[in-house]
C-alpha positions in Angstrom: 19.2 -10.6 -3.8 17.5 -10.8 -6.8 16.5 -7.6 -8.9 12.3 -8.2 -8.6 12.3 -8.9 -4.6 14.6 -5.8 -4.4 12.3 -3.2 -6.1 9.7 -4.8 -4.3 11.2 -4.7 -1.1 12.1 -0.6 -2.0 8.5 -0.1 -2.9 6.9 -1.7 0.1 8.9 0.5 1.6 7.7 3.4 0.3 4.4 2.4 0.7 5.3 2.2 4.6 5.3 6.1 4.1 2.3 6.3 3.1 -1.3 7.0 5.9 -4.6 7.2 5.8 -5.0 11.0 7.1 -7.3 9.4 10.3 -5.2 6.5 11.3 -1.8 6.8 12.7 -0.6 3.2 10.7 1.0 3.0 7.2 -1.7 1.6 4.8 0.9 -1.3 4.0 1.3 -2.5 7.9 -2.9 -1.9 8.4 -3.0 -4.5 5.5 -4.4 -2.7 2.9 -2.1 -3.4 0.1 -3.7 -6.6 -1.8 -1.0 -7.0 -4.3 2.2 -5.5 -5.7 3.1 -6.4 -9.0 6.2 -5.0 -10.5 6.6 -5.5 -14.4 9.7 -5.5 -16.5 8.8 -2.7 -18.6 8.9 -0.5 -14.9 5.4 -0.5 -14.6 3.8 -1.8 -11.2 0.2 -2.7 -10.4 -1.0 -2.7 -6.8 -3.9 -3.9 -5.6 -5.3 -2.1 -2.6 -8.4 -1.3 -0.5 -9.5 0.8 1.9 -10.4 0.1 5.6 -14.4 1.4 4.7 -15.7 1.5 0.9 -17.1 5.3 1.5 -13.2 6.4 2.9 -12.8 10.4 1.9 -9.6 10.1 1.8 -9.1 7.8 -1.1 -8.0 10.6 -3.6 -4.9 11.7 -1.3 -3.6 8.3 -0.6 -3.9 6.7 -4.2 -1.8 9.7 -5.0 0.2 9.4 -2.3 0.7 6.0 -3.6 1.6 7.0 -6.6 4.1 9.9 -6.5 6.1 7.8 -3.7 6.0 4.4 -5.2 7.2 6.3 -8.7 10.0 7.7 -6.8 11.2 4.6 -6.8 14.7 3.5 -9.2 13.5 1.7 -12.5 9.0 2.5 -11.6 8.1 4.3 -14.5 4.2 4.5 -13.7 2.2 3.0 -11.1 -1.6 1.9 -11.7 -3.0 1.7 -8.0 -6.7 -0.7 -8.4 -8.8 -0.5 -5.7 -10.5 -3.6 -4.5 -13.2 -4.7 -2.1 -12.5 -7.9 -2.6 -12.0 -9.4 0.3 -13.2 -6.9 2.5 -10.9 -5.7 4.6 -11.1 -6.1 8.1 -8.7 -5.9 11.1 -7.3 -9.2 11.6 -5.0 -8.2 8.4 -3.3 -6.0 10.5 0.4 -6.4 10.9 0.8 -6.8 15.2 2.9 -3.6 15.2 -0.3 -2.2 13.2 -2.7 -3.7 15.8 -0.6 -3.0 18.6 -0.7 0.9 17.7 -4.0 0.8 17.8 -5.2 -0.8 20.8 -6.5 -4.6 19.4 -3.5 -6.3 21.0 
């Protein structure tokens, strides 16, 4: 496997560790993660949003982002962008996500 698919494949994985404090889903399987974009210099920019734009929990998962996706081999720093563009809405769900939660 190539070196770029395997960090990204580490850091989705990480961010599968990662929850919004009121939903019992990772934020990556509730389809909340836009874009991951992993740079040679070790620096990786994700594009994510939230499942409302008013979310109170949006300090302690961007960090949360952060210090796990950084604990990744060869991320150096990790600039987390939240978007509202699209809006997010359920059908982005992974099934296991939507399972979990009752849509399936």
């Amino acid at each position: 496997m190539n070196e770029f698919l395997e960090k990204e494949e580490k850091i989705v994985k990480m961010l599968r560790t990662v929850f919004d404090p009121e939903i019992p889903v990772n934020i990556y399987d509730l389809g909340l993660i836009y874009k991951i974009d992993p740079k040679d210099d070790g620096t990786v920019d994700i594009d994510m949003t939230l499942t409302a734009p008013n979310c109170p929990a949006v300090d302690f998962i961007v960090e949360d982002v952060i210090m796990k996706v950084e604990s990744v081999e060869g991320v150096k720093k990790v600039n987390v962008n939240i978007v509202f563009d699209p809006p997010w809405d359920k059908d982005m769900m992974s099934e296991e996500a939507q399972l979990e939660l009752g849509f399936l």
